[in-house]
ChimeraX commands (.cxc) that place a marker at each C-alpha (Angstrom):
marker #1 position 128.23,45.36,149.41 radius 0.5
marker #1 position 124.32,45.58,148.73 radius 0.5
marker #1 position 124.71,49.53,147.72 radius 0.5
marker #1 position 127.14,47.69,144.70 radius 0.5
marker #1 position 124.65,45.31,144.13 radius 0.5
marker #1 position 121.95,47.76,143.80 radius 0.5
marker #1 position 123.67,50.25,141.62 radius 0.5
marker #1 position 124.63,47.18,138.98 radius 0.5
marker #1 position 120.99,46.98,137.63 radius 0.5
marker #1 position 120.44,50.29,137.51 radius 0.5
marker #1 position 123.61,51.02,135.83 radius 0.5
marker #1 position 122.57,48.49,133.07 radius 0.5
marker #1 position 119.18,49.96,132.51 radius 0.5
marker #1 position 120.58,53.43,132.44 radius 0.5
marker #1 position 123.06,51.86,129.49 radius 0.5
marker #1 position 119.88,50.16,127.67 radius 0.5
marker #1 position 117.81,53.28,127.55 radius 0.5
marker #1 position 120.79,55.48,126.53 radius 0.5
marker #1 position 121.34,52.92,123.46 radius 0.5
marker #1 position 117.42,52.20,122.60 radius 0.5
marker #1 position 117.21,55.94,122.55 radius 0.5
marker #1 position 119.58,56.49,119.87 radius 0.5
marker #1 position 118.02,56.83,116.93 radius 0.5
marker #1 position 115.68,59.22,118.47 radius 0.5
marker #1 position 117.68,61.88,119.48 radius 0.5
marker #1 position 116.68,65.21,118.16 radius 0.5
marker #1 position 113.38,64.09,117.02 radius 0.5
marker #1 position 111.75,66.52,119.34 radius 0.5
marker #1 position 113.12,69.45,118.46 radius 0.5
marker #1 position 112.21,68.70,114.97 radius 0.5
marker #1 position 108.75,68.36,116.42 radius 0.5
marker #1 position 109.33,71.53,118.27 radius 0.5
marker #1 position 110.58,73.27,114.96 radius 0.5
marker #1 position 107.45,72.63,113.22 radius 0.5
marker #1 position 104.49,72.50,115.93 radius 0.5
marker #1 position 105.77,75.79,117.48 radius 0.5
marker #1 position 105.30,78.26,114.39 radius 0.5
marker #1 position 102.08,76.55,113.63 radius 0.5
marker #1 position 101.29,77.38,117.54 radius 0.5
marker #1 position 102.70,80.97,117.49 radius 0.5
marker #1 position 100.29,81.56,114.43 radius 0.5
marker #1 position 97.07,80.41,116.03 radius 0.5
marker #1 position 97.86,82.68,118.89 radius 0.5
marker #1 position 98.22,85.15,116.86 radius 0.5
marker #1 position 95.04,84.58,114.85 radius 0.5
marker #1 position 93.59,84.61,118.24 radius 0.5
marker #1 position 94.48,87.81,119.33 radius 0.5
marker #1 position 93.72,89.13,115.83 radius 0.5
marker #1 position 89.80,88.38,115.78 radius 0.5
marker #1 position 89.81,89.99,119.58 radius 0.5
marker #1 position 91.21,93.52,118.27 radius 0.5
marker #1 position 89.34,93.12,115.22 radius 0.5
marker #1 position 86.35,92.39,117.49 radius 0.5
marker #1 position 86.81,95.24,119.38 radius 0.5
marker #1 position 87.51,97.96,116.49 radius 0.5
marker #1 position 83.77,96.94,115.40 radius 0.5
marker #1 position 82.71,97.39,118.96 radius 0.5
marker #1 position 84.39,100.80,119.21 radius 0.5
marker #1 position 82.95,102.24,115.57 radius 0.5
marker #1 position 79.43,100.67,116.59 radius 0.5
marker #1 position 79.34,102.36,119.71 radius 0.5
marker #1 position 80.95,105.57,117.67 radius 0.5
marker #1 position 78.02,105.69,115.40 radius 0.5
marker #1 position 75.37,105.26,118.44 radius 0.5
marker #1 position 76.65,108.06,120.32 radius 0.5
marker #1 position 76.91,110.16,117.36 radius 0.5
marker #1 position 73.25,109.36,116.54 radius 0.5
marker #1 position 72.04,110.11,119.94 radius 0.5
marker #1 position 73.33,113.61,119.87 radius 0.5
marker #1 position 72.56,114.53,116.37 radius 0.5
marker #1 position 68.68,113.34,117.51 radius 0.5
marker #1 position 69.01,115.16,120.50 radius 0.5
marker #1 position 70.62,118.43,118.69 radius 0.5
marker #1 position 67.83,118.91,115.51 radius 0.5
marker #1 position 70.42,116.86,113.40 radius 0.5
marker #1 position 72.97,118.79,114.07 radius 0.5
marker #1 position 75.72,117.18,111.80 radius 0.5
marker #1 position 78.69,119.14,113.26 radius 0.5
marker #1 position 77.87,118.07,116.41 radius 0.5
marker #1 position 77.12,114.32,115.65 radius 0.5
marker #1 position 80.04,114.03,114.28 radius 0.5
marker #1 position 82.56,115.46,116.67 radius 0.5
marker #1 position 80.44,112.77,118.91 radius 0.5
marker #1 position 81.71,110.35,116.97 radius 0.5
marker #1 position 85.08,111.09,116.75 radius 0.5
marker #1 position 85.26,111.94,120.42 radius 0.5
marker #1 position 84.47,108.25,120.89 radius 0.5
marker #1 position 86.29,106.74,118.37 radius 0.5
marker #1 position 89.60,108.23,120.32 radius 0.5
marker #1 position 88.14,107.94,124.19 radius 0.5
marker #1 position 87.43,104.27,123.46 radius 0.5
marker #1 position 90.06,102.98,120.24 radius 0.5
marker #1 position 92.82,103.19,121.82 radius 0.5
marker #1 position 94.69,103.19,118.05 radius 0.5
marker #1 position 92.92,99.85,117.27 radius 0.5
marker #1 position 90.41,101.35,114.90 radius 0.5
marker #1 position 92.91,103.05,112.55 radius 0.5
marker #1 position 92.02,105.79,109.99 radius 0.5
marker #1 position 88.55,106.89,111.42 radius 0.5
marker #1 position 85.89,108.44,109.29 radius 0.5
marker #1 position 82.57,109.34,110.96 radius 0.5
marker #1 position 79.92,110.34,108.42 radius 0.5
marker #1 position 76.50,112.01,109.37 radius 0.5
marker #1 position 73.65,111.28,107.02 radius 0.5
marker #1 position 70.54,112.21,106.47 radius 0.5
marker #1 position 68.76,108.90,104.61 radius 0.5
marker #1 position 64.63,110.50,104.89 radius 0.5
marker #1 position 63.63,113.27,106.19 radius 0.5
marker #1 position 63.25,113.39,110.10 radius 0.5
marker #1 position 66.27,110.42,110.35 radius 0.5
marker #1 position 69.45,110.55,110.81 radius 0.5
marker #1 position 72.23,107.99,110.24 radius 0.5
marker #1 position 75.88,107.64,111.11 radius 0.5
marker #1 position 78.27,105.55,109.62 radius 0.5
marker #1 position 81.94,105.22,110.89 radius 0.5
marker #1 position 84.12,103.49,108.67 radius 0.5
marker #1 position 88.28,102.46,109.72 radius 0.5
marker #1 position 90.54,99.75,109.64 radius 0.5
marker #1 position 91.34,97.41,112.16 radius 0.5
marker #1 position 95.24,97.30,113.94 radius 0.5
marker #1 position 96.52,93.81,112.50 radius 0.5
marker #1 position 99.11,91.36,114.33 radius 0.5
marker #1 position 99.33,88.64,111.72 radius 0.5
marker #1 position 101.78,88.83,108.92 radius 0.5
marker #1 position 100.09,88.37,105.85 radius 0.5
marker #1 position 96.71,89.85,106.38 radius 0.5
marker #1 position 96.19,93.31,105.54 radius 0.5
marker #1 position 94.18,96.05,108.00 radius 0.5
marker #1 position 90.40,94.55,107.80 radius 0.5
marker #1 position 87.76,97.43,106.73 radius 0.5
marker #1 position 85.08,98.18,109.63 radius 0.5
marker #1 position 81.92,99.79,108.79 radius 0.5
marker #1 position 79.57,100.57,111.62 radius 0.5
marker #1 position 76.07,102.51,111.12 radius 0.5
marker #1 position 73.28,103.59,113.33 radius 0.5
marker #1 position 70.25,105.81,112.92 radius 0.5
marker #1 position 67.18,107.05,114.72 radius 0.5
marker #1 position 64.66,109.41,114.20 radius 0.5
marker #1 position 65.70,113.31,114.69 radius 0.5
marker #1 position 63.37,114.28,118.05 radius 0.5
marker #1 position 61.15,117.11,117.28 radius 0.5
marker #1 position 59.68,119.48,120.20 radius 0.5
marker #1 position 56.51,121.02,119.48 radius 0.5
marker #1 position 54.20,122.90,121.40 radius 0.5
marker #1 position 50.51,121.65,122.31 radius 0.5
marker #1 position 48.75,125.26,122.20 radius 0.5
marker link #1:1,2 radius 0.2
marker link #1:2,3 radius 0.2
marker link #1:3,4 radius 0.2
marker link #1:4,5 radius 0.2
marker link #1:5,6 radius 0.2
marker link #1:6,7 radius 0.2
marker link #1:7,8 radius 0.2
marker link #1:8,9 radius 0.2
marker link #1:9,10 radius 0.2
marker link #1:10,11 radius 0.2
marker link #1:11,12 radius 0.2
marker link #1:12,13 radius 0.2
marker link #1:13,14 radius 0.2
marker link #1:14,15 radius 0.2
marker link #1:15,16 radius 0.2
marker link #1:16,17 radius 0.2
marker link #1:17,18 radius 0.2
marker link #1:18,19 radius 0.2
marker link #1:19,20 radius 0.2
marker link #1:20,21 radius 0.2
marker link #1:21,22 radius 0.2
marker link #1:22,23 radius 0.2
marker link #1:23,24 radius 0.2
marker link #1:24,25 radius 0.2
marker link #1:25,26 radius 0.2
marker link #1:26,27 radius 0.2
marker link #1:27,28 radius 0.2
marker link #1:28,29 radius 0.2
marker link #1:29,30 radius 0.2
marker link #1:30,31 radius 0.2
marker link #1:31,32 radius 0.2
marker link #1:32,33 radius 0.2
marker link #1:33,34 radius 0.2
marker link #1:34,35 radius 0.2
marker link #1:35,36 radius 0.2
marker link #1:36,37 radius 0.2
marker link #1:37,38 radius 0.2
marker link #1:38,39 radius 0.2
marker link #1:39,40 radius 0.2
marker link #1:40,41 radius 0.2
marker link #1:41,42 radius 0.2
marker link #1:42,43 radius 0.2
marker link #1:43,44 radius 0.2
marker link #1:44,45 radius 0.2
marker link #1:45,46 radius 0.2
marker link #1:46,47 radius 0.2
marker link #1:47,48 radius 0.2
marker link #1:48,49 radius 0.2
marker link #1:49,50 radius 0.2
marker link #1:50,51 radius 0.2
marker link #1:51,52 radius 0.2
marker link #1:52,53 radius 0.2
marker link #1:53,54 radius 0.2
marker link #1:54,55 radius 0.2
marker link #1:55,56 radius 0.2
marker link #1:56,57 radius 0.2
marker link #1:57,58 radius 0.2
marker link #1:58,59 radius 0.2
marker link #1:59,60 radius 0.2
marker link #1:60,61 radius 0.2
marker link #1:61,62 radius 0.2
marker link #1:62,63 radius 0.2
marker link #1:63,64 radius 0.2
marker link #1:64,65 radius 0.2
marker link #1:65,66 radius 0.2
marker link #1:66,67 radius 0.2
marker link #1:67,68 radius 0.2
marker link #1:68,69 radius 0.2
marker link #1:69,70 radius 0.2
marker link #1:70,71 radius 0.2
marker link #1:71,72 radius 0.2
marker link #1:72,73 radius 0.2
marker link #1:73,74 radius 0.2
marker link #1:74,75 radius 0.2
marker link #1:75,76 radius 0.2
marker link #1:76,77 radius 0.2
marker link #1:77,78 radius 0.2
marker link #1:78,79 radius 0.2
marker link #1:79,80 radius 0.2
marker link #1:80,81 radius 0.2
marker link #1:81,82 radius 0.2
marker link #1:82,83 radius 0.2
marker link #1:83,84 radius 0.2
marker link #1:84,85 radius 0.2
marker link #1:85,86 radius 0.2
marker link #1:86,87 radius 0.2
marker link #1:87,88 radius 0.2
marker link #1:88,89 radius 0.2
marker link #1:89,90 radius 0.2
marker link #1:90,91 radius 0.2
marker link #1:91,92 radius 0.2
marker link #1:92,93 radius 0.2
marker link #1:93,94 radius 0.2
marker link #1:94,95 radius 0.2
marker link #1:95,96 radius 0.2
marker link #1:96,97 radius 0.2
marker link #1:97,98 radius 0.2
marker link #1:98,99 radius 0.2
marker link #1:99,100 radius 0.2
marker link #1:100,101 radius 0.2
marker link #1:101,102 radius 0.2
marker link #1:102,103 radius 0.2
marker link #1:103,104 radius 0.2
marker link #1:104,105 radius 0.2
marker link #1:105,106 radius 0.2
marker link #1:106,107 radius 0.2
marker link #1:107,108 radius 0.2
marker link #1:108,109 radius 0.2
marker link #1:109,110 radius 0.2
marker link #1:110,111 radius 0.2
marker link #1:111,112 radius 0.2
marker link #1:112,113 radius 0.2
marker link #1:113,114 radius 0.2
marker link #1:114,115 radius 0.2
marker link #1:115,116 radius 0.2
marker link #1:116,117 radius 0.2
marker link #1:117,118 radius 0.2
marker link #1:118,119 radius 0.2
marker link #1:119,120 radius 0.2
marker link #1:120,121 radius 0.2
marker link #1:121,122 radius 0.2
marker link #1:122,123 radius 0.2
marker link #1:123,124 radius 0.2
marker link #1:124,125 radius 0.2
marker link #1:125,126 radius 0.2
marker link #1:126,127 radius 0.2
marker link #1:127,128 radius 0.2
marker link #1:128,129 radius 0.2
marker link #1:129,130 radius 0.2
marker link #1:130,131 radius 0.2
marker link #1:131,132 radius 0.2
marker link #1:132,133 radius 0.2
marker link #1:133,134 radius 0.2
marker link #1:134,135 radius 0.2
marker link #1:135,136 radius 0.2
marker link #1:136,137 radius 0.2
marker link #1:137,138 radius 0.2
marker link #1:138,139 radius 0.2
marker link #1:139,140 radius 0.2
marker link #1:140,141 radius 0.2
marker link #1:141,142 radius 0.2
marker link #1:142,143 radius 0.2
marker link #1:143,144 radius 0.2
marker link #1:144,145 radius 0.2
marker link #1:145,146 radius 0.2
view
């Protein structure tokens, strides 16, 4: 007899949340329906500033390495260059699309290199976002103290 009397008040509270609740069924998955594409895109920006961020690195790194071996070669272009582009596809991994590494030389004695791509993008709306990436030094020069 007390398992009847305990199971009547709980009974009635189930019955007085099921009809107080009425009127707000389905509100959350409206909420759900609006917050979770909002969500979805801010993960998404997220992940898009990383790759862009890392398609900078990549050319940056590109361009130094291409510099250090055009100094070290008499400013060798050719050579600087294939640096470049040997970098570019060790490190990118496809996120800096449509490479371009371009050897310069800005003074005499200098050398520059610029690479120049476009980064992968995740995000509908937003185009590839143009990279540029330089670096220069000063072309070493042996000479002889006789």
């Amino acid at each position: 007899m007390t398992d009847m009397r305990r199971s009547r008040p709980i009974a009635a509270i189930r019955r007085r949340l099921r009809q107080a609740g009425g009127s707000d069924r389905g509100s959350m998955s409206i909420s759900m329906a609006i917050i979770f594409p909002v969500f979805i895109l801010v993960l998404l920006s997220v992940i898009q500033v990383c790759l862009w961020w890392y398609a900078r690195e990549v050319a940056l790194q590109a361009a130094q390495e291409g510099v250090e071996v055009g100094r070290s070669t008499k400013g060798d272009f050719g050579k600087a260059e294939e640096r470049g582009r040997n970098v570019v596809k060790d490190l990118g991994g496809g996120m800096l699309k449509d490479p371009k590494v371009i050897p310069d030389r800005r003074t005499e004695g200098r050398i520059r290199v610029t690479v120049r791509g476009t980064s992968l993008s995740i995000v509908p709306g937003i185009g590839s976002l143009t990279i540029t990436q330089h670096a220069d030094g000063v072309v070493e020069q042996w000479t002889s103290s006789g």
